[in-house]
N, C-alpha and C positions, 0 to 999 in steps of 0.2 A: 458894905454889902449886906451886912445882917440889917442895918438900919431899915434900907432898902426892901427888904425882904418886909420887915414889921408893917412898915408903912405902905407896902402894897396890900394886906391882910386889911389892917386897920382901914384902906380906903373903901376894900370891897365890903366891910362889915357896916360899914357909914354907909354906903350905897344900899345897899340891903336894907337897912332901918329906913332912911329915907321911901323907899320905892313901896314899904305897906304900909308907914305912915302916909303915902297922897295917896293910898289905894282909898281909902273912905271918902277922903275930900271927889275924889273921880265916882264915884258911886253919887255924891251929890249932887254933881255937874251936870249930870244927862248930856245928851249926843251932844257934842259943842261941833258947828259945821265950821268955822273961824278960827286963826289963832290956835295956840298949844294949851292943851288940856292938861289937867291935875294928871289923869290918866296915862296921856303922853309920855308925860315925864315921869310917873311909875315904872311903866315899859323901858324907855330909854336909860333908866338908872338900873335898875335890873340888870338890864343888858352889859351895859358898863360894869357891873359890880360882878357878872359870871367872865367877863373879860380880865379883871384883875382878878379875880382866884385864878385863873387860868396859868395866867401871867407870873404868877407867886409862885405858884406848882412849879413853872415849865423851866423859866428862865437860872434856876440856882443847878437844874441838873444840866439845864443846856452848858451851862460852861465850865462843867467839870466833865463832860464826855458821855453822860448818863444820859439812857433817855426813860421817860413812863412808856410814851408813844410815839410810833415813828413818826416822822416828817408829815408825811401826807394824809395824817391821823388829824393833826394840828391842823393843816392847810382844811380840811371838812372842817371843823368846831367852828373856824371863822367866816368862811362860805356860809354856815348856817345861820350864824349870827345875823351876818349881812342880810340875807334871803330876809330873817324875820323884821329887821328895823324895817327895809325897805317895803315888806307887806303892812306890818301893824303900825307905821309911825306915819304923820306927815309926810307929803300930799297926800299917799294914795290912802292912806285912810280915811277921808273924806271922800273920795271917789268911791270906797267900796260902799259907804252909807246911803251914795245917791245911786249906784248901779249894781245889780244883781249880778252882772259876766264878773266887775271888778269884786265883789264881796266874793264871787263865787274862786276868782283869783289866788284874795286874800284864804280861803279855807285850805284852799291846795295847797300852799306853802308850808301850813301846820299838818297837814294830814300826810302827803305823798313827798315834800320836796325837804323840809327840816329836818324831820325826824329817822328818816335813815342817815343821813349825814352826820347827827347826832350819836346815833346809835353806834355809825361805825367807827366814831374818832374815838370812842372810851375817852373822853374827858374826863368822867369824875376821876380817872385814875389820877390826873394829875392835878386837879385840884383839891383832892385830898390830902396832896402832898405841900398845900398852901399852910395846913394845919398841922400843931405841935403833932407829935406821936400819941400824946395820952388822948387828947382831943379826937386825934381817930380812931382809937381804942371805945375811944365812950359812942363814938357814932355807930360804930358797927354792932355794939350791944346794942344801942338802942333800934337801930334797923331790924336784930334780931329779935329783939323782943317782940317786934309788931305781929301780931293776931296771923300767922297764916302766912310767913315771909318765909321761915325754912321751909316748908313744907312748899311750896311754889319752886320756890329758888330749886329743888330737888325732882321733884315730882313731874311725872308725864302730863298730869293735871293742866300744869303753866300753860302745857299749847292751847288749849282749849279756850281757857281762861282768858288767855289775851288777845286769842282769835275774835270770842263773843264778845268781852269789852268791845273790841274795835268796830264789829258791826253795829252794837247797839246806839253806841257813840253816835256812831254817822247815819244810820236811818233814824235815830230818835232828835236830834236838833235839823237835818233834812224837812221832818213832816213840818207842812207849812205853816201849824199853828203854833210848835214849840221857837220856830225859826221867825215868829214873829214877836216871839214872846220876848226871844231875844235882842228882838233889834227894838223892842220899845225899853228895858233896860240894861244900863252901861252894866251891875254888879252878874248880870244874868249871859249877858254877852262877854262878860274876861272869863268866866263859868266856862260858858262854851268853847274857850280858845284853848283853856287850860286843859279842860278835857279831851280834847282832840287831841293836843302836843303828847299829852302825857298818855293816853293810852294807844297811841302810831309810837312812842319813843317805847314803851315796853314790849309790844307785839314784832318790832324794827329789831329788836335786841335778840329776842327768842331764836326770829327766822334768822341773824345775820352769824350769830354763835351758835347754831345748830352743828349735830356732826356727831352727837352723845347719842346714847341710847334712850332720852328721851324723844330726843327729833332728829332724824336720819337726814340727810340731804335730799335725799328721795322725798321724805314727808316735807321738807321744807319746802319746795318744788310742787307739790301738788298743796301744801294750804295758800301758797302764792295765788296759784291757777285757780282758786276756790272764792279768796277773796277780791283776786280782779273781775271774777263775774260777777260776783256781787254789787263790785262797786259798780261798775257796768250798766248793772240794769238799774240802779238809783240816777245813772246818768243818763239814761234814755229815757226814764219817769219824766225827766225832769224837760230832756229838747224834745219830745217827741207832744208831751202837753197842748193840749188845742186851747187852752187858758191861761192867761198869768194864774201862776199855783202861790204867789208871794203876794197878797193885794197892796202892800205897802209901797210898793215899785209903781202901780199904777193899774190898770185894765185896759191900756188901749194895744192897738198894732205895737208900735216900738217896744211897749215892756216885755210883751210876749217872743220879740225877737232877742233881746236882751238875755230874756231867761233863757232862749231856746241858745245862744252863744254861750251862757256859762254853763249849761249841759254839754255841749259839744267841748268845750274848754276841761272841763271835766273827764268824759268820755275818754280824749286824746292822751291827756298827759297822764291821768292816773294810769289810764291801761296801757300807756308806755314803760311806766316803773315798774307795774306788776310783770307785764310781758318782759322786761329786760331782767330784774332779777328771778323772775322763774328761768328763762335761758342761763342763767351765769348759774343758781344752783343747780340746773339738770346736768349741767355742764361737769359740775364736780363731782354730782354723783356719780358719772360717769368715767371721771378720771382714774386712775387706780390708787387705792389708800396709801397715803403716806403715812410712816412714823411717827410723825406729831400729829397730837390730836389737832385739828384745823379749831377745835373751838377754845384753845390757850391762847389767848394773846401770846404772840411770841415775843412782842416787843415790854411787855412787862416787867419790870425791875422787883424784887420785893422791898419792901419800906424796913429798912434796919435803925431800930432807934441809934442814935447818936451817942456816944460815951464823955 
């Protein structure tokens, strides 16, 4: 069983090396419309190697009765997984390089559809538990050490912070000439994807474990309502356009319908998520306070070194 345990660590830390070692070979590739890219297989091993930490974490407490996170914590992390193979990998990654609805598909899954699902399974919990004790001893100093990490981690500041992140994010690769910049390079375009994931996975985190006196439910609830306007009217920029805004897609009738679909594709599903999670936090705000803070995992274990 301990074997077991070593050699899931050991596969995901080979995956991990593997996936930034083809990340340069992928930066030299340029768009490849054919066949599986250096790139590809960076994504795909990544993915593979956050599936075994996962797996490392989860499976030694699953069969002793422990859990990090509940069931249906688990059941998101790999829903999410899925969502992104199936956006970033073959076929449709080809497709989003030839069509503006399908790239504009692809953005949705990193912005509106991954990263709460992410946010809400608390993964790292349990793949922290992939690693010895001292090992995450040493990560959480080092986390802490970072320029500006307590002070967020604590402070009313964070809402703010990961609010603005998230707009700058998406109206600054949106304007059509950073978003073209992007799609003329591969290292400029994983830029882009990463920066989307990671600042919806930290903004996703704030609003989902709100409940403190930093972010009330109430406030959660209305920065919801704030940023689905927002994103809103970049989606209406975007179908309401009497021009292809993207010239790479083309300038005739079709691309302009094209783009006028991945605005309306846009439009739909984000201001579904923001509308659905501003009702489900109104909702609690409304509820009456329970004795447990709502923003404790309740499913959390704490990690006792081993004797």
């Amino acid at each position: 069983m301990r074997t077991r345990h070593l050699d899931l660590r050991r596969l995901a830390s080979a995956g991990l090396a593997i996936a930034f070692a083809a990340a340069p070979a992928a930066a030299h590739g340029g768009q490849e419309h054919a066949g599986i890219g250096a790139n590809d297989v960076a994504i795909a091993v990544l993915m593979v190697s956050a599936l075994a930490l996962f797996a490392t974490g989860w499976l030694p407490k699953r069969r002793t009765g422990a859990r990090s996170v509940a069931g249906w914590r688990s059941g998101l992390f790999l829903a999410a997984l899925l969502f992104l193979a199936l956006a970033l990998l073959p076929p449709f990654d080809r497709l989003a390089d030839a069509r503006f609805s399908a790239h504009m598909a692809q953005h949705l899954v990193l912005l509106v559809v991954a990263p709460p699902m992410l946010a809400a399974s608390q993964a790292e919990l349990v793949m922290l538990q992939a690693f010895p004790v001292p090992m995450r001893r040493r990560l959480g100093r080092f986390v802490a050490a970072v320029p500006g990490a307590k002070f967020l981690s604590r402070h009313g500041s964070a809402v703010g912070f990961v609010c603005l992140t998230s707009v700058a994010v998406l109206w600054f690769w949106h304007l059509p000439s950073n978003y073209e910049w992007a799609r003329r390079s591969e290292p400029v375009h994983d830029a882009e994807h990463l920066l989307f994931l990671g600042a919806e996975l930290a903004f996703w985190r704030v609003i989902l474990f709100s409940g403190t006196p930093r972010l009330s439910r109430a406030g959660a609830a209305l920065v919801l309502a704030m940023m689905g306007l927002q994103g809103g009217l970049l989606a209406a920029v975007i179908t309401l356009a009497t021009r292809p805004l993207y010239g790479s897609y083309g300038s005739g009738a079709t691309s302009l319908a094209d783009q006028a679909l991945g605005g309306v594709m846009m439009w739909v599903l984000a201001g579904t998520v923001y509308l659905g999670a501003f009702a489900f936090m109104f909702a609690l705000a409304l509820a009456p306070r329970r004795r447990r803070s709502p923003s404790v995992p309740v499913e959390f274990t704490p990690i006792r070194t081993a004797r």
